[in-house]
Rosetta silent file (secondary structure, phi, psi, omega in degrees, C-alpha in Angstrom):
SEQUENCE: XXXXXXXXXXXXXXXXXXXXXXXXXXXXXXXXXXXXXXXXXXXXXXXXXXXXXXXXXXXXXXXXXXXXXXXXXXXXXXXXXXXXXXXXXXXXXXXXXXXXXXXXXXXXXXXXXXXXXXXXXXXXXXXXXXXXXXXXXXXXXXXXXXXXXXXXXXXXXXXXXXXXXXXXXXXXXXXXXXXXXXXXXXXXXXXXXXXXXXXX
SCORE:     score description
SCORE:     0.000 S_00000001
   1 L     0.000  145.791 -155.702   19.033  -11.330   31.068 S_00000001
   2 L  -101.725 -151.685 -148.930   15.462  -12.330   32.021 S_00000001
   3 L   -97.534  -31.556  162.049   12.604  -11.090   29.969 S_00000001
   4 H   -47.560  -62.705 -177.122   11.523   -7.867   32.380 S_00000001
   5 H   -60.580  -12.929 -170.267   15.162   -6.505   32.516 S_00000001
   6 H  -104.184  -16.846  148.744   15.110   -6.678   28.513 S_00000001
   7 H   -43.428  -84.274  171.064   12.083   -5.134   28.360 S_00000001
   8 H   -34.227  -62.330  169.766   13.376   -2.402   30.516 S_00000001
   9 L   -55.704  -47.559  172.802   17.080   -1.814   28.346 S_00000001
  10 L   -59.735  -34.046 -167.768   14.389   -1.741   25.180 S_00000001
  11 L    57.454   62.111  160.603   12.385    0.830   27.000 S_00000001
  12 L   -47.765   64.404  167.428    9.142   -1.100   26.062 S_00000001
  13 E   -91.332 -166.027 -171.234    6.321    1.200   26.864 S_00000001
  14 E  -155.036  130.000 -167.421    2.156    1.095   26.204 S_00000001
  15 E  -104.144   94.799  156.807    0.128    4.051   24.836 S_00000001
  16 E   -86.806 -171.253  167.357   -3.529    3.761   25.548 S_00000001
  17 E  -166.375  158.013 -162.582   -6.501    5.964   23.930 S_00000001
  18 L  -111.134  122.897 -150.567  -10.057    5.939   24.342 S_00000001
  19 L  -124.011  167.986 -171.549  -11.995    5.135   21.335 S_00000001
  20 L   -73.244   17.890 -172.280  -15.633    4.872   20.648 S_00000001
  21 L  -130.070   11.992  173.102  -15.559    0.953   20.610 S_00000001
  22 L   104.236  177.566 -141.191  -13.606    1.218   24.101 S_00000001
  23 L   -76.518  122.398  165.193   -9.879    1.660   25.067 S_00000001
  24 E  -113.746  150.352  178.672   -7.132    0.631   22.569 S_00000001
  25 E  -130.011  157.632  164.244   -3.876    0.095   23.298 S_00000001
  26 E   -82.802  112.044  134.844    0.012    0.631   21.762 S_00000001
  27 E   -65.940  122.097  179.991    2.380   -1.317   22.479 S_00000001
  28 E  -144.097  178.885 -175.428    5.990    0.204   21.448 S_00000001
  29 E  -155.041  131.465  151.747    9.959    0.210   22.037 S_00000001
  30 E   -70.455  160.636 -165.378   12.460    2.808   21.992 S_00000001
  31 E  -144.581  121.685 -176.773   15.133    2.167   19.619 S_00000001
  32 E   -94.269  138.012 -166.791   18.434    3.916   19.767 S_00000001
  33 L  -107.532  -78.862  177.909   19.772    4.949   16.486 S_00000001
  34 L  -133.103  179.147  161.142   23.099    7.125   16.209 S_00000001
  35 L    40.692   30.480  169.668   24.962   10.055   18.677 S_00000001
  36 L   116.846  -60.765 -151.653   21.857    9.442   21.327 S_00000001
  37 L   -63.523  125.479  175.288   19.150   10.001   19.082 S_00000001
  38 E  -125.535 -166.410 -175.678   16.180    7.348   19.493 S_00000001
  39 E  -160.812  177.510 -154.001   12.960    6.843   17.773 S_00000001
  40 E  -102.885  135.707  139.722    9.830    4.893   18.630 S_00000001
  41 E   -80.675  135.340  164.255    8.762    1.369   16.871 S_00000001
  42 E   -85.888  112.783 -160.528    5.552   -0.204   17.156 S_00000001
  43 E   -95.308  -44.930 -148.549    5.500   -3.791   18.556 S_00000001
  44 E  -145.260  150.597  143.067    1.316   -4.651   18.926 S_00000001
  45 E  -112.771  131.323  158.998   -1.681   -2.711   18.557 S_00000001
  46 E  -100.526  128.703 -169.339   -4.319   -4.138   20.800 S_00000001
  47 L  -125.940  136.061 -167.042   -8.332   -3.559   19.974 S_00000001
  48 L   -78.333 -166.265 -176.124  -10.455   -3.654   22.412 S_00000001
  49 E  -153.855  111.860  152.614  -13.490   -6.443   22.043 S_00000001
  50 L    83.689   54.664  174.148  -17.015   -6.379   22.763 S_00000001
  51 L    91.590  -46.830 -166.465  -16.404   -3.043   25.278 S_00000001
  52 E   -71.643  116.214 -173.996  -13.711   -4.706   26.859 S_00000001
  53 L   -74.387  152.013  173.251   -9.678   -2.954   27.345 S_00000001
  54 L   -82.393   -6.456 -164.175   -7.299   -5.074   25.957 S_00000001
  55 H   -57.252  -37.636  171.693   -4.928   -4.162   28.287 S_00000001
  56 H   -94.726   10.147  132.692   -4.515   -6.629   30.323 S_00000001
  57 H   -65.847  -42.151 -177.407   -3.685   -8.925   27.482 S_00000001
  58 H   -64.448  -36.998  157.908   -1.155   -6.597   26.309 S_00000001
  59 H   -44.013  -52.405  169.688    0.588   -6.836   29.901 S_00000001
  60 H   -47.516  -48.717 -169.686    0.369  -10.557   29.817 S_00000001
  61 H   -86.799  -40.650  175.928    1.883  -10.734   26.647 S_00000001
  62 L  -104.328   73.144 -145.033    4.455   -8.215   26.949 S_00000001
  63 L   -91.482  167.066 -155.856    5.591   -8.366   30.974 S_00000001
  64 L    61.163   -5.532 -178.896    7.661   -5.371   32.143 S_00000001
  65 L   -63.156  151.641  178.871    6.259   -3.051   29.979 S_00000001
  66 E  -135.791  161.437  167.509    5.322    0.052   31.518 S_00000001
  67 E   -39.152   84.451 -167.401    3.235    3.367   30.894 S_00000001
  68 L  -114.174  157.786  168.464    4.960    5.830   28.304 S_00000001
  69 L  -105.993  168.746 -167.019    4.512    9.014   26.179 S_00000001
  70 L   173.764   88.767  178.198    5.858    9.346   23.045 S_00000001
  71 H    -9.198  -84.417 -149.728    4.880   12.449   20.321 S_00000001
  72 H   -69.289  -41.403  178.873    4.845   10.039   17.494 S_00000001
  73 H   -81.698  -17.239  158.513    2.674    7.084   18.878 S_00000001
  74 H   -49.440  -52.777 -158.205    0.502   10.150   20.537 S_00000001
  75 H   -79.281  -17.513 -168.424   -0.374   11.610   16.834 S_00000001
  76 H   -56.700  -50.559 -173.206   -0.362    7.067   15.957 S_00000001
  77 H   -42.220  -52.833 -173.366   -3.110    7.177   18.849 S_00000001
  78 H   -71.616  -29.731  177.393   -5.168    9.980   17.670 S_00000001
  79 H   -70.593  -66.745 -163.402   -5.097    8.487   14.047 S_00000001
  80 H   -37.972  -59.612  170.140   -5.723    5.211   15.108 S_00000001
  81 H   -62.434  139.466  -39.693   -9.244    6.672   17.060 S_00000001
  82 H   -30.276  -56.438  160.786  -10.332    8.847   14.236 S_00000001
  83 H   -21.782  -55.604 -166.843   -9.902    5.478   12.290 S_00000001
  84 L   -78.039  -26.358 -176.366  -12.305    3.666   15.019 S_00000001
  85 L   -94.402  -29.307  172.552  -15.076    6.962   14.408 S_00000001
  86 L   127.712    0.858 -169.029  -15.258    6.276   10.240 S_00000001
  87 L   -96.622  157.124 -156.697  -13.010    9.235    9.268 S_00000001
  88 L  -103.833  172.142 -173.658  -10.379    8.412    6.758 S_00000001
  89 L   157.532  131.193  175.548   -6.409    9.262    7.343 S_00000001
  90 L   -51.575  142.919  168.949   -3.451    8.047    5.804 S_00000001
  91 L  -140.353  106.074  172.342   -1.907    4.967    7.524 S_00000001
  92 L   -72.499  152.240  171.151    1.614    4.306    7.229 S_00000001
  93 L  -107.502    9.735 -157.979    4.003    1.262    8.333 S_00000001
  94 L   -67.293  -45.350  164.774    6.872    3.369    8.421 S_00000001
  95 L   -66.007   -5.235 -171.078    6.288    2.890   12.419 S_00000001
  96 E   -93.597  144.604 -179.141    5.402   -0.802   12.516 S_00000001
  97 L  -101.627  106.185  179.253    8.218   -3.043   13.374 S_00000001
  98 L   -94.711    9.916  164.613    7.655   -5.647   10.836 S_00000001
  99 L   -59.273  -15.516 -177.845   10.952   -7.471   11.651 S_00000001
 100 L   -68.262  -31.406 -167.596    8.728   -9.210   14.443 S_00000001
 101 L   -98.386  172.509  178.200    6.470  -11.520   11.596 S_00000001
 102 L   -90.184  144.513 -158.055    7.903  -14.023    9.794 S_00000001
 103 H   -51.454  -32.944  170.998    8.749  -13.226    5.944 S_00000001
 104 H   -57.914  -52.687  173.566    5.413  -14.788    4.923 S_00000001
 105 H   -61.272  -76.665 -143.224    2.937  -13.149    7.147 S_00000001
 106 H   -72.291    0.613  166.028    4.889   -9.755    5.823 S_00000001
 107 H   -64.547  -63.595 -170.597    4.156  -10.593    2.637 S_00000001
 108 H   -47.228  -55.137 -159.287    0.343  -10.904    3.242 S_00000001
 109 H   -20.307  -79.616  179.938    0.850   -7.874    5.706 S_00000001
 110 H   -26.635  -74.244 -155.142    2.475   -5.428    2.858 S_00000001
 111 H   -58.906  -38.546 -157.674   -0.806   -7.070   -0.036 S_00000001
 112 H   -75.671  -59.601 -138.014   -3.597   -6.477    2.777 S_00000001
 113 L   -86.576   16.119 -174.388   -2.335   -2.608    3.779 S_00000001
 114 L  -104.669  -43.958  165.425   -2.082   -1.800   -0.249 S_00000001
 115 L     3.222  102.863 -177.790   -6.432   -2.204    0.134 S_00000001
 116 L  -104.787  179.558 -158.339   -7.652    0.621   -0.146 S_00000001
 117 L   -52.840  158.121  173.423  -10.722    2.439    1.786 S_00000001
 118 L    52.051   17.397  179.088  -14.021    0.946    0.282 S_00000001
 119 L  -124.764  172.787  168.436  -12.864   -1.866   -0.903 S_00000001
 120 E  -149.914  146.313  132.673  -12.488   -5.546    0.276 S_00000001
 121 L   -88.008 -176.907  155.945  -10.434   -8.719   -0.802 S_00000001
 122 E  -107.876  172.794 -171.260  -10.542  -12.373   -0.029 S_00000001
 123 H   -63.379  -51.828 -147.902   -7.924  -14.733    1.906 S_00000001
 124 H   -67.366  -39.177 -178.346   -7.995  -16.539   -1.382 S_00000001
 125 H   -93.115    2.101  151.933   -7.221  -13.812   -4.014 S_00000001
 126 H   -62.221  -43.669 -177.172   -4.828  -12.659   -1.517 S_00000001
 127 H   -78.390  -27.851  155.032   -3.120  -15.640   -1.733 S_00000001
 128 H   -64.861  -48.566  120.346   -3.221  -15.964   -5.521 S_00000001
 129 H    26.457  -78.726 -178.392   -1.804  -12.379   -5.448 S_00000001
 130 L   -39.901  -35.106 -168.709    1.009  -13.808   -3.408 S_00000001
 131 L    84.625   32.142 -175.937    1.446  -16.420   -5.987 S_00000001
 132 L  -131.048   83.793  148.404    0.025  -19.161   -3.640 S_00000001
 133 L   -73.543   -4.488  154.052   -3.000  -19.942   -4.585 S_00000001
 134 L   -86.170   19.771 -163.906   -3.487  -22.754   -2.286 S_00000001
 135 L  -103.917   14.453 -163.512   -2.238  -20.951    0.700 S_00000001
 136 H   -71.003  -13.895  163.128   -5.613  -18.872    1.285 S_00000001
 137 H   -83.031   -4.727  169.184   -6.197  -20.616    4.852 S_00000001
 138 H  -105.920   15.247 -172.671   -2.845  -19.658    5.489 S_00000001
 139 H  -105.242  -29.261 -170.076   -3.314  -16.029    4.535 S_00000001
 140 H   -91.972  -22.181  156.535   -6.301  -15.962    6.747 S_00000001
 141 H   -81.888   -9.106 -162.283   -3.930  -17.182    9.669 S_00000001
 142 H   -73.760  -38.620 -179.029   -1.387  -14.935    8.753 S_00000001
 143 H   -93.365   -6.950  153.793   -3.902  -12.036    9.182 S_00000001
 144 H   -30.856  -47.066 -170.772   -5.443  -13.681   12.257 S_00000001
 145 L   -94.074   11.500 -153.269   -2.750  -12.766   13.550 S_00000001
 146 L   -76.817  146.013 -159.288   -1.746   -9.536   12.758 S_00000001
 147 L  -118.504   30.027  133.532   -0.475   -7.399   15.037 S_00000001
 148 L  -179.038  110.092 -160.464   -1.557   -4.450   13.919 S_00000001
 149 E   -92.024 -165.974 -139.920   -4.711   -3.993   12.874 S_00000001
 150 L    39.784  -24.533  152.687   -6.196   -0.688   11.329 S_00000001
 151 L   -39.194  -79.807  151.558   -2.796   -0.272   10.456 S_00000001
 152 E  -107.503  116.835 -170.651   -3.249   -2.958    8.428 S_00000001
 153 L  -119.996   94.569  174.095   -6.632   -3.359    7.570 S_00000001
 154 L   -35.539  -12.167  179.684   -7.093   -6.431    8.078 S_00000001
 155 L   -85.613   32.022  163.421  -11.427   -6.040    8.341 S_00000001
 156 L  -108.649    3.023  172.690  -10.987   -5.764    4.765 S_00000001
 157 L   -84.045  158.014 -141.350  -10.499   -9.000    4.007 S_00000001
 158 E  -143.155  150.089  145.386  -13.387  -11.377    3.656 S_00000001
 159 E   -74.512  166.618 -136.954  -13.947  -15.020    2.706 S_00000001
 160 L   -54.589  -68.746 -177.404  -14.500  -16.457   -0.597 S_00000001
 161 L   -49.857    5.251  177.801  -17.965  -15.792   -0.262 S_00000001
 162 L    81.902    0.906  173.397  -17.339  -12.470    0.602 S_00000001
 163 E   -61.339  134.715 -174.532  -18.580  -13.252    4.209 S_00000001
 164 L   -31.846  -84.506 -158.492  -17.100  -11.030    7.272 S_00000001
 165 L   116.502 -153.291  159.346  -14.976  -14.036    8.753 S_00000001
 166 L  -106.407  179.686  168.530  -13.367  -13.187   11.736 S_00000001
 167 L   174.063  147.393  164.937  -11.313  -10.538   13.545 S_00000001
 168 L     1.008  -73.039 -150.505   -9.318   -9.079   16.076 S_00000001
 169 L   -96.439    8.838  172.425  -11.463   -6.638   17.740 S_00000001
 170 L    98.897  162.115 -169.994  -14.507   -9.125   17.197 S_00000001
 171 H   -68.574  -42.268 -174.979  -17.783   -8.954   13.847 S_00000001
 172 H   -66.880  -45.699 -166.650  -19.374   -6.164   15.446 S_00000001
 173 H   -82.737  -40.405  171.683  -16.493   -3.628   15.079 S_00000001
 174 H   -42.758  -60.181  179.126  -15.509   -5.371   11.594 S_00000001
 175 H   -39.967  -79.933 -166.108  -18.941   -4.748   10.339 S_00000001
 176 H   -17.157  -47.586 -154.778  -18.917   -1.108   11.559 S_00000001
 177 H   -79.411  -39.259 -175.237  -15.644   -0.437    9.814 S_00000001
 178 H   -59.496  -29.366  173.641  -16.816   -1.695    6.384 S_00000001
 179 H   -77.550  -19.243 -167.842  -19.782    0.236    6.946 S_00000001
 180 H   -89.701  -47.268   89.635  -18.298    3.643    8.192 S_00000001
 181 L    48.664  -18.824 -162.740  -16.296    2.564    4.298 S_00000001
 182 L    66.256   -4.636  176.846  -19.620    2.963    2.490 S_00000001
 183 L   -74.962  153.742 -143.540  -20.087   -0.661    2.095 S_00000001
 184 L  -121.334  122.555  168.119  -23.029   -2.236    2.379 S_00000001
 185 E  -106.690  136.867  165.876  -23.817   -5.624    4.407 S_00000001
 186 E  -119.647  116.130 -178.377  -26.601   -7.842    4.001 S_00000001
 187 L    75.885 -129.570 -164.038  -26.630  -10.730    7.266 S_00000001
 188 L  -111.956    7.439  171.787  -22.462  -11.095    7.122 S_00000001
 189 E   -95.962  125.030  153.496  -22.129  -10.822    3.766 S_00000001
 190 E   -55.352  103.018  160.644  -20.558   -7.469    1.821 S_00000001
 191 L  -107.672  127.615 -159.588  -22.220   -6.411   -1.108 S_00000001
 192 L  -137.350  143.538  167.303  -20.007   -4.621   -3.375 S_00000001
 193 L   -58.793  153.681  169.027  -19.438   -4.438   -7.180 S_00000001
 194 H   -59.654  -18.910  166.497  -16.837   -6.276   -8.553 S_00000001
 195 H   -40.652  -37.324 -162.595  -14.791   -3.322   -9.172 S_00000001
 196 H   -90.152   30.739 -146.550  -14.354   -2.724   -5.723 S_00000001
 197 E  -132.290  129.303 -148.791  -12.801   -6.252   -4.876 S_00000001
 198 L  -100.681  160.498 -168.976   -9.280   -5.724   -4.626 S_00000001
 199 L    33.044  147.140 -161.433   -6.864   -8.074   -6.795 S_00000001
 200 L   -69.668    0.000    0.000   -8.188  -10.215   -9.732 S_00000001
């Protein structure tokens, strides 16, 4: 079966919403569970970058997907965009399909999305966390990559020096979010007591 028709039998749709840093999009799959009854998974969140919809990566990346509605990634949407404006709201994985990363990345995932609001780690004490402490460039690909960020939020993670680093939706919207967070930046650097620095 080629990759469109499999797509299609998944019932693979894409949610967008329009957020103040420009248009994000959902990626998702129906999933059939028992007697009929299905329920939605989350494959990707895409953030948009520098203005720019992501959308026509997530098409590229996923081909056959098509336009869908779905209650539950509708209230995911509206969360996500309240997220993107500075306002706080619980964010669950119970929707993310985290059978997609490989057991390492869901380790880091799981350690990143325990962060809480106003806080930051590093790659490095993530990875001592982890029990890796030499793995912290591979904790920083693992959340490179992450496929779904605000979910998991990944802009809270930092490098040793506590310097931004990269991300997803590009340094301008990371900055924002640490700041809409109460934290403080000076150049690309956080400054935050140590208290707030998540894992020892």
């Amino acid at each position: 079966m080629n990759t469109i028709a499999a797509q299609a039998r998944l019932g693979s749709h894409y949610t967008t919403s329009a957020t103040p840093f420009g248009e994000l999009v959902l990626v998702w799959r129906e999933e059939r569970l028992h007697e009929g009854h299905m329920r939605a998974l989350l494959r990707r969140i895409y953030l948009p970058r520098d203005g720019t919809s992501p959308l026509p990566q997530a098409l590229a990346e996923h081909p056959g997907i098509m336009p869908g509605e779905h209650p539950v990634m509708a209230i995911l949407a509206g969360t996500l965009t309240r997220t993107l404006r500075g306002e706080a709201d619980t964010l669950s994985l119970a929707l993310a399909d985290l059978a997609l990363c490989p057991d390492f990345q869901r380790r880091v995932l799981h350690a990143e999305h325990a962060v809480p609001r106003g806080c930051v780690t590093t790659y490095g004490r993530l990875a001592a966390h982890l029990g890796a402490p030499e793995a912290a460039r591979a904790v920083g690909s693992a959340l490179a990559r992450n496929p779904f960020p605000l979910l998991i939020p990944c802009h809270r993670a930092l490098r040793a020096d506590l310097s931004l680093g990269g991300y997803q939706g590009g340094l301008a919207m990371k900055r924002a979010l640490l700041e809409m967070e109460g934290l403080t930046l000076v150049g690309r650097r956080v400054q935050v007591a140590a208290s707030s620095v998540w894992y020892p």
